[in-house]
C-alpha positions in Angstrom: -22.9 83.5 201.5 -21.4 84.6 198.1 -21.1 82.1 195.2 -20.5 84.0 192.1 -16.7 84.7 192.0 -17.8 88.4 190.6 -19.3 89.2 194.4 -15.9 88.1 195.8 -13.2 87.6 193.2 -13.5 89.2 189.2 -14.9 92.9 190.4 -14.7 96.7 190.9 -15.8 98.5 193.2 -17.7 100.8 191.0 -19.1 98.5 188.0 -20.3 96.1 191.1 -22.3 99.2 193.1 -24.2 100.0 189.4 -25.2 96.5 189.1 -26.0 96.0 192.7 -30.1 94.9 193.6 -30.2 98.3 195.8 -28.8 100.7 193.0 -31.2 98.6 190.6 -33.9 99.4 193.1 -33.0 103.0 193.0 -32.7 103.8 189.6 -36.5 101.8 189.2 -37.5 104.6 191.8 -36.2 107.4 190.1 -37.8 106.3 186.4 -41.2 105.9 188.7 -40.3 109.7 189.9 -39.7 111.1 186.4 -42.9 109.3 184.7 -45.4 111.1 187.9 -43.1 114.2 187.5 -44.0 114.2 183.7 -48.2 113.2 184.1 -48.0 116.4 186.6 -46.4 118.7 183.7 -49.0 117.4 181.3 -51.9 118.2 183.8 -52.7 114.3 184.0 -52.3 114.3 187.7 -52.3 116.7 190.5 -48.3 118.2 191.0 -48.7 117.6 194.6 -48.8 113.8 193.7 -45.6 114.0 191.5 -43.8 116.0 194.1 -44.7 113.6 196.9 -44.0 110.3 194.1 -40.8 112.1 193.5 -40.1 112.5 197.2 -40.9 108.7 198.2 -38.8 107.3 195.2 -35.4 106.6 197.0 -34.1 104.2 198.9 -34.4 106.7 202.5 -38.1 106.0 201.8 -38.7 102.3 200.3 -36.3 99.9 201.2 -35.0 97.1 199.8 -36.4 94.2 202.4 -39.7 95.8 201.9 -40.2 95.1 198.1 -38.3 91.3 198.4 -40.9 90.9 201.0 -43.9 92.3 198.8 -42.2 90.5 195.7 -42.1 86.6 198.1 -45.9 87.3 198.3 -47.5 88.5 195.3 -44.6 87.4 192.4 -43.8 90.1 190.8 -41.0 92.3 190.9 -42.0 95.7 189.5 -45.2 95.6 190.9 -43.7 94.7 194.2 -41.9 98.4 193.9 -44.8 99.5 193.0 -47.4 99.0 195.9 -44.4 99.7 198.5 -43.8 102.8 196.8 -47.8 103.8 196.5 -47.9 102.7 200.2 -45.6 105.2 201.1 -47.2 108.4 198.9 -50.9 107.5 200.3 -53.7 109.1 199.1 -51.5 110.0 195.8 -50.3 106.7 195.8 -52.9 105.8 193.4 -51.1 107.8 190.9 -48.0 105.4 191.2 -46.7 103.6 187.8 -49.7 105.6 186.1 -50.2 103.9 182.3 -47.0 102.3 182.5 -46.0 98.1 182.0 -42.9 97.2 183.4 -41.0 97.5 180.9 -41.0 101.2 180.3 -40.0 101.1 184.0 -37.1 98.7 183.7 -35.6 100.1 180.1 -35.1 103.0 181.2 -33.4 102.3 184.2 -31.7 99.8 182.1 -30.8 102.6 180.3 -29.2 104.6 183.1 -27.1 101.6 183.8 -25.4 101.2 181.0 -25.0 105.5 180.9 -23.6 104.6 183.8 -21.3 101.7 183.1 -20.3 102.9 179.7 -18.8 106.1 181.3 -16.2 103.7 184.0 -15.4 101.6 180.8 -14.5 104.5 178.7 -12.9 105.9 181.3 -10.7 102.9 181.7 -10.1 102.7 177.8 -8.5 105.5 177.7 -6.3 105.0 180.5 -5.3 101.6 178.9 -4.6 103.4 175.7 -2.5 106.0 177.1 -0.4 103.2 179.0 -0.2 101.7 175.6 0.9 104.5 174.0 3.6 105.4 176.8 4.8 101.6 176.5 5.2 102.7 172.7 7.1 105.6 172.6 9.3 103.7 175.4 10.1 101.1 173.4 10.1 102.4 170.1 13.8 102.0 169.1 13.8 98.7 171.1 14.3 96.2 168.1 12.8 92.1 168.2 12.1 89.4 166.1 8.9 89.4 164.5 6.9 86.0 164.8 4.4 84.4 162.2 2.7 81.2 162.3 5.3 81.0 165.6 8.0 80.6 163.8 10.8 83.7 163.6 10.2 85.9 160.8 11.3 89.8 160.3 12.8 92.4 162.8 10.4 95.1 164.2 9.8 97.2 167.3 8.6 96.6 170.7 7.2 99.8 170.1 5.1 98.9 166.9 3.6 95.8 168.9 2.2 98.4 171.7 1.1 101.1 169.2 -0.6 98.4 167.5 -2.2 97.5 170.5 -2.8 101.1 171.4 -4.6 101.5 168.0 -7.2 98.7 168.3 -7.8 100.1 172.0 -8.7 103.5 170.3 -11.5 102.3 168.2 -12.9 100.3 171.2 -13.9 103.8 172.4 -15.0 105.5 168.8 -17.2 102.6 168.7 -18.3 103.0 172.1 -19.2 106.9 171.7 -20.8 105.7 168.2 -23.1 103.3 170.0 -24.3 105.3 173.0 -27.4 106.9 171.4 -28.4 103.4 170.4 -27.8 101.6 173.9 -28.5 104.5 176.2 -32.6 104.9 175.3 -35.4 104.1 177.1 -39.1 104.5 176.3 -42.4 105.0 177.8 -45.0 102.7 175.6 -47.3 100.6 177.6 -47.9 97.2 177.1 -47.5 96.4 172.8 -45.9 99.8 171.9 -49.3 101.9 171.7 -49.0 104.1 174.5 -52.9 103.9 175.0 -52.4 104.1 178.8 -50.7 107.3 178.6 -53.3 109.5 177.2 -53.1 112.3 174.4 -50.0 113.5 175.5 -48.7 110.1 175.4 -46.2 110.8 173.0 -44.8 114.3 175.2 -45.2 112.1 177.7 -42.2 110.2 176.7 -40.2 112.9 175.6 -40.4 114.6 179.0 -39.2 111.4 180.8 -36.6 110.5 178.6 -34.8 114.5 178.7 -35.3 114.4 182.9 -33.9 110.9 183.0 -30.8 112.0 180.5 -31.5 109.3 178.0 -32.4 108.8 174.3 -36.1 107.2 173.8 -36.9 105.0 171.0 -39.3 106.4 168.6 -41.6 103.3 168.1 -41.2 99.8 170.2 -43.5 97.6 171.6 -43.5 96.2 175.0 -39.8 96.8 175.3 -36.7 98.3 174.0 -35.4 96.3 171.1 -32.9 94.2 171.9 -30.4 94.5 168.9 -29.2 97.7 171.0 -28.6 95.6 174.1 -26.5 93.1 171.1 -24.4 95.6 170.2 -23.1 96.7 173.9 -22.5 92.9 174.7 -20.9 92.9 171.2 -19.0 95.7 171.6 -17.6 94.4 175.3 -17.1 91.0 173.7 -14.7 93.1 171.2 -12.8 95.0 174.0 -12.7 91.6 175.9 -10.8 89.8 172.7 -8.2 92.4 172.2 -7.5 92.4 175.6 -7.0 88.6 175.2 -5.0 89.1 172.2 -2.4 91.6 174.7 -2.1 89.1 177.2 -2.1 86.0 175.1 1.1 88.0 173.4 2.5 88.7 176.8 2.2 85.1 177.9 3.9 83.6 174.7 6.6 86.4 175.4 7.2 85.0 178.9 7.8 81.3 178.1 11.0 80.2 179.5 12.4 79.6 175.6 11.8 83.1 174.4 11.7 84.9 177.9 11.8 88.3 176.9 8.3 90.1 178.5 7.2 89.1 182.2 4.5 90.4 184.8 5.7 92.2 187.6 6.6 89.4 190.4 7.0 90.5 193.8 10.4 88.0 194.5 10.5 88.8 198.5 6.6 87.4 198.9 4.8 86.2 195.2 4.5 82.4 194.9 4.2 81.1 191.9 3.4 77.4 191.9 2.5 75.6 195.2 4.9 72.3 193.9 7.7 73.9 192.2 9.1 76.9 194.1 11.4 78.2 190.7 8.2 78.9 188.9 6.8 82.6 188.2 3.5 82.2 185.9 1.7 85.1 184.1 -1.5 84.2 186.2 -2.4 87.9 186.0 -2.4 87.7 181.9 -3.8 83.9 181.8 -6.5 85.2 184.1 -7.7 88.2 181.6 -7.5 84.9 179.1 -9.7 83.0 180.8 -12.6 85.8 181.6 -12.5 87.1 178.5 -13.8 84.0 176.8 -16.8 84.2 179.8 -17.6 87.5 178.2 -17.4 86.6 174.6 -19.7 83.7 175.5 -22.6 85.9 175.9 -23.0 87.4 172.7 -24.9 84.4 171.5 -27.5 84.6 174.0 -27.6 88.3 173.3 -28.7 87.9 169.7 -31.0 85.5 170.7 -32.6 87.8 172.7 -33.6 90.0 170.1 -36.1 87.2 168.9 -38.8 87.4 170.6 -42.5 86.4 170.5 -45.1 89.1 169.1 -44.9 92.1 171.5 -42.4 90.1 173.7 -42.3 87.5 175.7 -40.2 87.3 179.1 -37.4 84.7 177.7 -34.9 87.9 177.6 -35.9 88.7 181.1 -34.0 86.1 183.3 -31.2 85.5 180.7 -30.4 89.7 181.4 -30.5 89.4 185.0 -27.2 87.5 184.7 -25.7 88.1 181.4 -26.0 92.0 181.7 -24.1 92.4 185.2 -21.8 89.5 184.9 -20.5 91.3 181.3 -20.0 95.0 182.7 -18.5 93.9 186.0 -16.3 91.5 184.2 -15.0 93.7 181.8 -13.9 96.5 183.7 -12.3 94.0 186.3 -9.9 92.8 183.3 -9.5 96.5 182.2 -8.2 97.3 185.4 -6.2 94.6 185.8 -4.9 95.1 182.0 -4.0 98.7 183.1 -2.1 97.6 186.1 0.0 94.6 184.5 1.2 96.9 181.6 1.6 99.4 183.7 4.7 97.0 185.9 5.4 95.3 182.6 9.3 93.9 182.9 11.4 93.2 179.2 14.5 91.3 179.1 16.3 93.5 176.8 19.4 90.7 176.6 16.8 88.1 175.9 15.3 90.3 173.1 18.7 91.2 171.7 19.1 87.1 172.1 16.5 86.0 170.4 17.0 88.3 167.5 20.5 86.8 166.3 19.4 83.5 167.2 18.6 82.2 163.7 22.1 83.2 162.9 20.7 85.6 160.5 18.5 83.2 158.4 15.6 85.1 159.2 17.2 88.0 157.4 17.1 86.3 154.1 14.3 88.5 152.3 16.8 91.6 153.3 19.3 89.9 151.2 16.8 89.4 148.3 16.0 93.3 148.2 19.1 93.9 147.8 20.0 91.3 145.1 17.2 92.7 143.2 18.6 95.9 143.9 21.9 95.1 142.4 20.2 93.3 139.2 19.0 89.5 140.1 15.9 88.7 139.7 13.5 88.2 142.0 11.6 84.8 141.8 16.4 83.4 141.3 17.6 85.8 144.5 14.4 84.0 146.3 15.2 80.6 145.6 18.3 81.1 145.7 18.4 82.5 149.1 15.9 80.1 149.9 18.7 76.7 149.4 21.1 78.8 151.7 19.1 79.6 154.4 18.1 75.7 154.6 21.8 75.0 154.3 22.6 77.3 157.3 20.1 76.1 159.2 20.6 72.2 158.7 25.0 73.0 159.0 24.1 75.3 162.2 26.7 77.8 160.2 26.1 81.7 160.4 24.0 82.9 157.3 26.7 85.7 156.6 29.7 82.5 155.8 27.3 80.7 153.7 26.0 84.1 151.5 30.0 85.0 151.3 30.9 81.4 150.6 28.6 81.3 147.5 29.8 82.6 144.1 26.7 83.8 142.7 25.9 86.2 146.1 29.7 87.6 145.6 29.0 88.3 142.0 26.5 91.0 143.6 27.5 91.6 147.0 30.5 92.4 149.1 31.1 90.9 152.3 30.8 94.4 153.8 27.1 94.8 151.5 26.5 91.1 153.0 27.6 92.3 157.0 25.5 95.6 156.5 22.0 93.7 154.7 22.4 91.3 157.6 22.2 93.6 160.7 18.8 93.5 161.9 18.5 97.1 163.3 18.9 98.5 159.5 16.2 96.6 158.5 12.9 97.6 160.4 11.7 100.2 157.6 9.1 102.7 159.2 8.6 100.8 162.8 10.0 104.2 164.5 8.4 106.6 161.9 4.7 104.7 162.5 4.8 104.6 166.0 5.5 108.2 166.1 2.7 109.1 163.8 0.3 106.7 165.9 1.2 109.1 169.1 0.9 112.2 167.3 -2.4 110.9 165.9 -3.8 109.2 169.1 -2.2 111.7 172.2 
């Protein structure tokens, strides 16, 4: 019976198989295959053991019941692979996990997981940055009220907001493809980093797995991998995760029923939306992305914790990975995909935008007016004071901004009512929105 909601709720199909105990089990195999397969090249075993090691190591061969059933009896969950496995070879199963702890065996199928995983989270980066981008170029000449501290500020572009999006999205995967030689390595070390089970060759030895396997080694360690490369994964997912929250907390704000002007896709014929109020249509989808990502941010403490460890290591790492490591890969991609999918039905009220961006009655226009003061001779710090006693006035008299700036002697020593009309529009006022974004998709396509 499942209890994690990622084995029946917050998952992929794909992430979920990677991290799965029989894929585990079967990348374990195949680094036991590629260490006998490399002893044989060096001449420290016979290559009729590696080719009948390499031939046991899968699944078809050594199950997964078998080693839970070897791992209930002795305790121990590499070793458990490894006597099922040597079972299976026979007389060359002696040569099984030859000078090898179980950490060279689990890091480097670590390793291959995360090869593994990286490649469906890139993969789905880049599809969220060209919806971004498409969303951009869409909306490019779609202008809206810009908001700081909450409050209505300048005009800009639906379009800016996605490339901006688009643009964070984009070093996501620079940084991503910068990391990989760190976080995709393995090594082959023994037990404190010595590689004294392994023989002369020890340190071919290592090189030969690693190249098979497709993987980076590290070029000193001790019983494990360090774990500042595992930090920087979990870091760099945490990052992915908080942009991603940043988009949908955005596109929640968007939708309240005062500003109204983005919404998720409902499905009106079918889609409930509140099981007491029957009028309501919630963001779940966005509040949901919300919500996981600050699961997945919540691991990066633990992760850099994990990097201290006692001496050679201890095993305080151990159980902590077992859950943070799977939880954080399926997790992400499941809010990647659904990020993809939501942006991808995004709904704007255009007569809500248009709306909202004359609803200040052109007070939020005031710094356009003090450009062009300046322009015409005023001084700065006097148009800005100036303008900043009207747009109070406006505001508390509920009066248009344009018949307060034309009812005021000093603005028609400057301006005409047709200079006041024209500073006020909103669309002439959005400087190089449309000229950015177009760069951005140049840039970024």
């Amino acid at each position: 019976m499942a209890v994690h909601p990622i084995e029946y709720r917050y998952y992929t199909q794909e992430m979920k198989k990677i991290w799965s105990e029989e894929h585990k089990l079967e990348l374990l195999l195949k680094v036991e295959a590629a260490l006998a397969k490399a002893h044989a090249k060096l001449g420290n075993i016979p290559k009729e053991a590696a080719e009948e090691i390499a031939k046991k190591a899968n699944l078809k061969h050594v199950s997964l019941e078998e080693v839970k059933a070897e791992e209930a009896r002795i305790k121990h969950d590499i070793m458990a692979i490894v006597r099922v496995l040597a079972k299976k070879c026979k007389e060359y199963g002696k040569y099984v996990h030859l000078g090898a702890t179980s950490y060279d065996i689990v890091d480097c199928a670590l390793a291959l997981q995360f090869k593994e995983s990286i490649k469906i989270i890139e993969s789905r980066l880049k599809k969220l940055k060209s919806t971004l981008l498409s969303l951009a170029e869409k909306y490019k000449n779609l202008v809206c009220i810009g908001r700081t501290h909450g409050q209505h500020a300048l005009p800009t572009t639906f379009g800016l907001k996605f490339a901006i999006f688009a643009y964070e999205i984009h070093r996501h995967i620079e940084r991503l493809n910068e990391a990989k030689k760190r976080i995709i390595c393995g090594k082959m070390s023994g037990a404190v980093g010595t590689q004294a089970g392994f023989g002369k060759h020890a340190t071919k030895l290592q090189e030969i797995v690693a190249k098979d396997l497709g993987i980076n080694y590290a070029l000193v360690s001790n019983q494990i991998v360090q774990r500042d490369r595992h930090a920087e994964i979990i870091f760099i997912l945490a990052l992915i995760a908080s942009t991603l929250d940043k988009i949908f907390t955005e596109i929640r704000n968007l939708q309240r029923t005062e500003i109204a002007e983005v919404f998720e896709h409902f499905e009106k014929e079918s889609q409930v939306g509140s099981s007491t109020m029957p009028h309501k249509q919630n963001p779940w989808r966005s509040e949901r992305i919300c919500g996981i990502a600050r699961v997945i941010r919540g691991f990066v403490i633990p992760a850099l914790e994990n990097i201290v460890l006692w001496h050679e290591r201890d095993l305080t790492n151990s159980s902590c990975e077992r859950i943070m490591l799977a939880e954080v890969f399926v997790l992400t991609d499941f809010i990647l995909k659904e990020a993809i999918d939501i942006l991808s039905k995004i709904e704007i009220n255009e007569k809500n935008v248009k709306k909202n961006l004359f609803l200040l009655k052109g007070i939020n226009m005031a710094e356009a007016v003090m450009i062009k003061l300046v322009e015409k001779g005023m001084s700065r710090q006097e148009a800005h004071e100036l303008l900043r006693q009207l747009a109070i006035k406006a505001y508390e008299d509920e009066k248009e901004f344009k018949e307060v700036l034309i009812s005021n002697q000093i603005i028609r020593k400057y301006l005409s009512k047709k200079e006041v009309e024209e500073v006020l529009n909103p669309y002439n006022y959005i400087g190089t929105a449309i000229e950015q974004v177009d760069k951005l998709i140049k840039e970024l396509s």
